[in-house]
C-alpha positions as CSV (number, residue, x, y, z in Angstrom):
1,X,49.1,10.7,-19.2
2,X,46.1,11.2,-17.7
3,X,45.0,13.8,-19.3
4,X,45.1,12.7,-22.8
5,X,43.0,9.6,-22.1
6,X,39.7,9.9,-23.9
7,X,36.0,9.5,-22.0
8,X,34.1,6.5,-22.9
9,X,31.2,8.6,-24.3
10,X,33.6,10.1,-26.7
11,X,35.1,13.5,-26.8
12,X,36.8,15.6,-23.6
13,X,36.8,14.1,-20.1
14,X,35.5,16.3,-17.0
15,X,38.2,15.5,-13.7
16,X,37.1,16.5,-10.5
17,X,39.9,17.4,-8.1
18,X,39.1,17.6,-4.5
19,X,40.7,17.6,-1.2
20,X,39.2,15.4,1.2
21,X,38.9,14.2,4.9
22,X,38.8,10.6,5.7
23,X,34.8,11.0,6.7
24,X,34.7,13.1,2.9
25,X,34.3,16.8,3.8
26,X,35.2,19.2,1.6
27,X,34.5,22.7,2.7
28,X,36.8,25.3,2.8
29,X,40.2,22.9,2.4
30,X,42.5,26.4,1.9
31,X,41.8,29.1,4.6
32,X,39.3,30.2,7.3
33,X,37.5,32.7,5.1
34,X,37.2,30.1,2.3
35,X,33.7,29.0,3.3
36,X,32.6,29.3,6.5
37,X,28.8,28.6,5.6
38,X,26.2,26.2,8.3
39,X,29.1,27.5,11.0
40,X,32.2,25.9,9.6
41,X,35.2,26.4,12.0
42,X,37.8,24.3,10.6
43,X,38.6,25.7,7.1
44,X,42.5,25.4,6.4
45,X,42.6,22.0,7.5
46,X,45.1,21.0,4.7
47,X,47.2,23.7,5.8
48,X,49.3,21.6,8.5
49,X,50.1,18.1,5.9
50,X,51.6,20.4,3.1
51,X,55.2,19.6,2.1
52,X,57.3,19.2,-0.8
53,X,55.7,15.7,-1.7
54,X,52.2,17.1,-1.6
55,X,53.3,20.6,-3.8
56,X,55.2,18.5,-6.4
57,X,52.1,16.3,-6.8
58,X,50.2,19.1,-7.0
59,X,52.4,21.3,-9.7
60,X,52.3,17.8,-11.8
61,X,48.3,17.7,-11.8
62,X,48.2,21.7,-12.6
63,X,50.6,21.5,-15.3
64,X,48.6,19.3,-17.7
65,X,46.9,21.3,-20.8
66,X,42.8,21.8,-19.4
67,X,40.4,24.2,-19.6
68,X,38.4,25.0,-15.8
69,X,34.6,24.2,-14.9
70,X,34.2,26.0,-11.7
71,X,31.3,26.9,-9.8
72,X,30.8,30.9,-9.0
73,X,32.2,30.7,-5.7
74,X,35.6,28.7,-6.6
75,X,35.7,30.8,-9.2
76,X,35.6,34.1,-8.0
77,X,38.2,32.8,-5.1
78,X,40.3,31.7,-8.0
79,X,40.0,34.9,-10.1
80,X,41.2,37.2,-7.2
81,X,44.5,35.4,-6.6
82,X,45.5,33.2,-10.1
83,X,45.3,36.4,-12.6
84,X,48.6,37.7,-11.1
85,X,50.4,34.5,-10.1
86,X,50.7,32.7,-12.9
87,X,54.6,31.8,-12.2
88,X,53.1,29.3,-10.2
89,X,50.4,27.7,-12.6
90,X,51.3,28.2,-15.9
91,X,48.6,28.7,-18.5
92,X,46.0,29.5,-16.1
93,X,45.4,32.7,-17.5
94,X,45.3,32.0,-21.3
95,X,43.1,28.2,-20.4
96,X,38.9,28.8,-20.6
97,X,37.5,29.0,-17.5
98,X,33.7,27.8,-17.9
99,X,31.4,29.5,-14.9
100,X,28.2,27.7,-13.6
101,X,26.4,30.5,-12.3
102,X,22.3,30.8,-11.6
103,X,22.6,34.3,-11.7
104,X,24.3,36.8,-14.0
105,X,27.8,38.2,-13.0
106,X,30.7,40.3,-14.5
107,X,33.5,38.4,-15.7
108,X,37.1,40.3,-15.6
109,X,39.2,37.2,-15.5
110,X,40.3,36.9,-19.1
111,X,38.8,33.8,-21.3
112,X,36.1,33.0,-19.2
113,X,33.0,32.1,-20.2
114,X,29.1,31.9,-18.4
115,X,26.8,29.2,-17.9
116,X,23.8,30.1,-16.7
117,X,21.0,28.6,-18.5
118,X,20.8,24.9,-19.3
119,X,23.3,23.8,-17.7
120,X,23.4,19.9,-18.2
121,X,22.7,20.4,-21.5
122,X,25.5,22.9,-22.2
123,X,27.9,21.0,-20.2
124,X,27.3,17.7,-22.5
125,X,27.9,20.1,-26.0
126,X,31.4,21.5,-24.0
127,X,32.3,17.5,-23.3
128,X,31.8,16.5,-27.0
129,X,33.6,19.6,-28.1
130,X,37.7,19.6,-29.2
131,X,39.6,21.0,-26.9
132,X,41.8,19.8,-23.5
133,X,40.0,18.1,-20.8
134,X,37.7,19.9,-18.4
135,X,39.2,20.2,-14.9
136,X,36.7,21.3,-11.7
137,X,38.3,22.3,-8.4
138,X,35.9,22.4,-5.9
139,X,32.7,23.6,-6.7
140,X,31.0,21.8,-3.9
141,X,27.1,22.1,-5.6
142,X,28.5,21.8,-9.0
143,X,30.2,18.9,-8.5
144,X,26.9,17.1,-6.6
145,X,25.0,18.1,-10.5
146,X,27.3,16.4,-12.6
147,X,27.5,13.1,-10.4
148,X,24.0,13.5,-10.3
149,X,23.9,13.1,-14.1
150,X,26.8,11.3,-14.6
151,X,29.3,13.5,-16.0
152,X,32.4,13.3,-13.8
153,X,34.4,11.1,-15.6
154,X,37.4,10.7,-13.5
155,X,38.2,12.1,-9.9
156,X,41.7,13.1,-8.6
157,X,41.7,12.8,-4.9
158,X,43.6,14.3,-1.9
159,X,42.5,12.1,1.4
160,X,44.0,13.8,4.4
161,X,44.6,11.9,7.4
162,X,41.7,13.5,9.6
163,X,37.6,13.6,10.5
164,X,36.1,16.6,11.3
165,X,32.1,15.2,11.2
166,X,30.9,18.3,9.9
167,X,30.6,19.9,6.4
168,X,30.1,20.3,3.0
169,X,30.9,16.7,1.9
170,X,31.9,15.3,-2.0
171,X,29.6,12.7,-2.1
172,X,26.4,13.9,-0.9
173,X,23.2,14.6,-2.5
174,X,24.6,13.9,-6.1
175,X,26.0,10.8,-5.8
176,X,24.2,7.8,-7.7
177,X,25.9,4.3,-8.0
178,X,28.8,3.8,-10.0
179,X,31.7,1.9,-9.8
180,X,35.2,3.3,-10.7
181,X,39.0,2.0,-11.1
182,X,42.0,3.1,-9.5
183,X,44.5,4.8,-11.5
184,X,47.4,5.9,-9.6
185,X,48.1,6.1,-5.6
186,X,50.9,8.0,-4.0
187,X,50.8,8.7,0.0
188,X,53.1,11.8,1.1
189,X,55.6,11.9,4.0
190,X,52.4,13.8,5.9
191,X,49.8,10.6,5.6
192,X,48.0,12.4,2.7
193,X,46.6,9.3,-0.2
194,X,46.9,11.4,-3.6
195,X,44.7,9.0,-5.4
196,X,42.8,9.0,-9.2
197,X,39.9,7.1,-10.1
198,X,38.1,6.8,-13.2
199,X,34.7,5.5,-14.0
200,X,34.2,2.0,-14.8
201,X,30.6,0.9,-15.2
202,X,27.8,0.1,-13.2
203,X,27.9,-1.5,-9.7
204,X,28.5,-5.1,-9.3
205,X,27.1,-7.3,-6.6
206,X,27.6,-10.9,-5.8
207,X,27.7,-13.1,-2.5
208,X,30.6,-15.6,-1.1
């Protein structure tokens, strides 16, 4: 299993999990009032691929033992809906949830836990620490400082079959060279690639 795979540099893995157009936006994937930031109109755009395919796909990936590394935002979306639904994501509420967060805020979502100072330096100590991997949903500017430093170690995709040529993107202002494998790639009835990459080394060149 995925999961259970250990990082090259030792210790817990970090797994990004994103949905994605084909021209790599990210913003607001779930609803309208998700992120409507820089005038975003199009948030829900997932809404209309979901089926059975993509929700079994999705309960696989959500079942695997992890703690969370969410940015405040994510997190505070996810902390008004998971607390009382966790029929549908077992664990959620008992896993750490890890908060990158420049400013203070009150935490009421049980086992959850601030980062607000040093945060690559924190983040590194929580990857060579025991416990399940760390999984990040979202988390748009979080995500853009670990690439930045080189701490996602693998990256669990949803490509949906659409551009929308504005938006919060994945890659974007964090991303530094890097090459990475494919690990598994399933495409639902809807045109949506479920796809998982993991890290593998630096970027090759060559000619023909």
């Amino acid at each position: 299993m995925l999961s259970k795979a250990k990082s090259a540099s030792g210790g817990r893995k970090i797994i990004v999990l994103e949905f994605l157009t084909l021209d790599g936006v990210m913003q607001a994937p779930g609803g309208p009032k998700e992120d409507s930031s820089e005038s975003f109109k199009y948030g829900g755009w997932t809404v209309p691929y979901f089926d059975d395919f993509s929700g079994k796909e999705m309960g696989k990936q959500m079942s695997r033992p992890s703690d969370l590394l969410l940015g405040r935002k994510t997190y505070e979306i996810f902390a008004g809906y998971w607390p009382h639904h966790e029929d549908a994501w077992p664990g959620i509420n008992s896993a750490k949830k890890y908060v990158v967060s420049h400013s203070s805020m009150h935490l009421e979502w049980s086992n959850s836990i601030l980062i607000k100072d040093n945060v690559v330096k924190e983040i590194k100590k929580l990857k060579q620490k025991d416990g399940p991997d760390l999984k990040v949903w979202g988390s748009g500017n979080l995500v853009q400082t670990l690439m930045k430093h080189d701490l996602a170690d693998q990256f669990w995709l949803k490509i949906f079959p659409l551009t929308l040529g504005s938006g919060k993107k994945l890659f974007d202002k964090g991303t530094i060279p890097a090459a990475f494998k494919l690990m598994e790639s399933k495409t639902s009835p809807s045109g949506v690639i479920i796809a998982s990459f993991k890290r593998a080394g630096k970027v090759k060149t060559g000619s023909f």
